[in-house]
N, C-alpha and C positions, 0 to 999 in steps of 0.2 A: 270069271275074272282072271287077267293074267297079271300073276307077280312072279319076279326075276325070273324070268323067262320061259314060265309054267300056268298052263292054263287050268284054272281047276272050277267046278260048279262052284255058285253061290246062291242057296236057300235064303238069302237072310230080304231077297226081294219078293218072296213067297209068300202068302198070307192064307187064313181062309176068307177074312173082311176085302182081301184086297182084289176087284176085280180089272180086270188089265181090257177089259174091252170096253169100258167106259172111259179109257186114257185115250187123247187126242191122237197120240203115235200109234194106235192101233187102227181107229178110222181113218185109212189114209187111202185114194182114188190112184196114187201114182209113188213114183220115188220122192219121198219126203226128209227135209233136213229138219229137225227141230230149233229151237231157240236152245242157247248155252244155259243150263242149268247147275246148280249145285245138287249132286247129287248125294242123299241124306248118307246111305251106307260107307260109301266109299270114302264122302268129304272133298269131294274134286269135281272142279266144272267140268262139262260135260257136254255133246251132243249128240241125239241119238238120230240115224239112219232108221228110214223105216219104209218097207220095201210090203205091197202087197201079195199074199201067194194067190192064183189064179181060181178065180169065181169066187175072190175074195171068201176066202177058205180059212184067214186067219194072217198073220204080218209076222214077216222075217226081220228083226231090227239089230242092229250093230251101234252098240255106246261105242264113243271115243272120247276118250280122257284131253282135255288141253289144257293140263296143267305143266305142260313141254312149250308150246307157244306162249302162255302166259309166264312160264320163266323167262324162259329167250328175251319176249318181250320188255318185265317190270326192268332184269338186268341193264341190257342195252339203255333203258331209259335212267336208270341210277347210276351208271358210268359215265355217260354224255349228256347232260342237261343241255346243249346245245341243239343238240338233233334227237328227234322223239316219234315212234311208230304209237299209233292208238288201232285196235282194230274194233266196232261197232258189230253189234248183231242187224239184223236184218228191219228189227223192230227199233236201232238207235241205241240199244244199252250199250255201257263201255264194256268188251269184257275183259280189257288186261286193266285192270285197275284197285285200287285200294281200298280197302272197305270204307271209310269216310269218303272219298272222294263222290265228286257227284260225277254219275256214270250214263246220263240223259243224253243223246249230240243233240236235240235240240236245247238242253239250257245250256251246253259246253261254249255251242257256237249258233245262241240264237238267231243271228240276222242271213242265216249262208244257205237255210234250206237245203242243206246235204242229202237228207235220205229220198227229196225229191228229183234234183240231179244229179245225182250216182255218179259225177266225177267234175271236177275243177280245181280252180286254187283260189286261197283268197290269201289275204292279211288279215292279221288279229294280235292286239298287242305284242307289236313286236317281235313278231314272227311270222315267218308263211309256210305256209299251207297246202297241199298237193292233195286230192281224194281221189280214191276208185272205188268199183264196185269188185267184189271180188264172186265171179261167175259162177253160177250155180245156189251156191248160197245167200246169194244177198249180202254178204257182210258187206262194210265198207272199210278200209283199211286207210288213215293219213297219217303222211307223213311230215312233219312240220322241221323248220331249221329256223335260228337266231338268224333276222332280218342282219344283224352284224356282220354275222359268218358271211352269210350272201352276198352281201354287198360290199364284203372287203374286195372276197374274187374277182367282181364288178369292174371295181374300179380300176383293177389293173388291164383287163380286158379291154374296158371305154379306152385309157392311157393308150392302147396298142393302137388301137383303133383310130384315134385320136392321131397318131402319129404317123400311120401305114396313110391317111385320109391326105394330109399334109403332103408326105412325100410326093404321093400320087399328083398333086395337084401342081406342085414343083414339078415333077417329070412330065407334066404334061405343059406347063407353060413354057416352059426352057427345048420345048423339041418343036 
């Protein structure tokens, strides 16, 4: 475990009950991400790395804490209610989210089939919508904005447009 900036053993994942070759992250054919868990010791989600050694001899695995991403993230979304990052595990859970909230993307955004197509945009009350897959992992990461916000910028854009379209058509009839 590393706290302030010292890495030290932790026994307290040790057992005699507890056998570690019956856990998923140990039977693993290739380099393997896990799904974000809570992890019971620590109290922090989680994703472990799990790396087989050769003639499958046993698994090299690396936890990484994201409870830096999941700050970063709940922040940015409690500051600007206007523009909002979600990122999804691989299997659909939310994982920067609130314990009540519901963390499912299929019941978030039932009609959009996201974790089938792995990137697009849609609308949804009143906001839209942008998805990717984020490579290796499978997560998917969206990023949504207030239809308002968007469409205020819009319209001055169409207005230019509008008016650049106009001249254009003046400078071409007067020559």
């Amino acid at each position: 475990m590393k706290e302030n900036g010292t890495v030290s053993f932790v026994a307290d994942y040790s057992s005699l009950e507890y056998d570690y070759s019956k856990e998923a992250w140990y039977d693993v054919k290739g380099k393997t991400w896990s799904e974000p868990y809570l992890d019971t010791v620590t109290n922090v989600t989680m994703i472990t790395l799990s790396l087989p050694l050769q003639n499958n001899k046993g698994v090299v695995i690396a936890d990484m804490k994201l409870d830096g991403i999941i700050s970063f993230l709940n922040e940015k979304e409690n500051k600007d209610i206007e523009e909002q990052i979600q990122i999804f595990s691989s299997s659909g859970t939310l994982i920067n989210t609130g314990k009540d909230e519901e963390k499912n993307i299929s019941k978030i955004f039932p009609n959009e089939n996201i974790l089938e197509k792995k990137s697009g945009f849609f609308s949804h009350d009143g906001r839209v919508y942008s998805y990717d897959t984020i490579p290796e992992l499978n997560w998917i990461i969206v990023i949504s904005a207030s239809e308002k916000i968007l469409f205020k910028e819009n319209k001055t854009v169409a207005l230019i447009g509008v008016i650049t379209l106009i001249i254009s058509i003046g400078l071409i009839a007067f020559t």
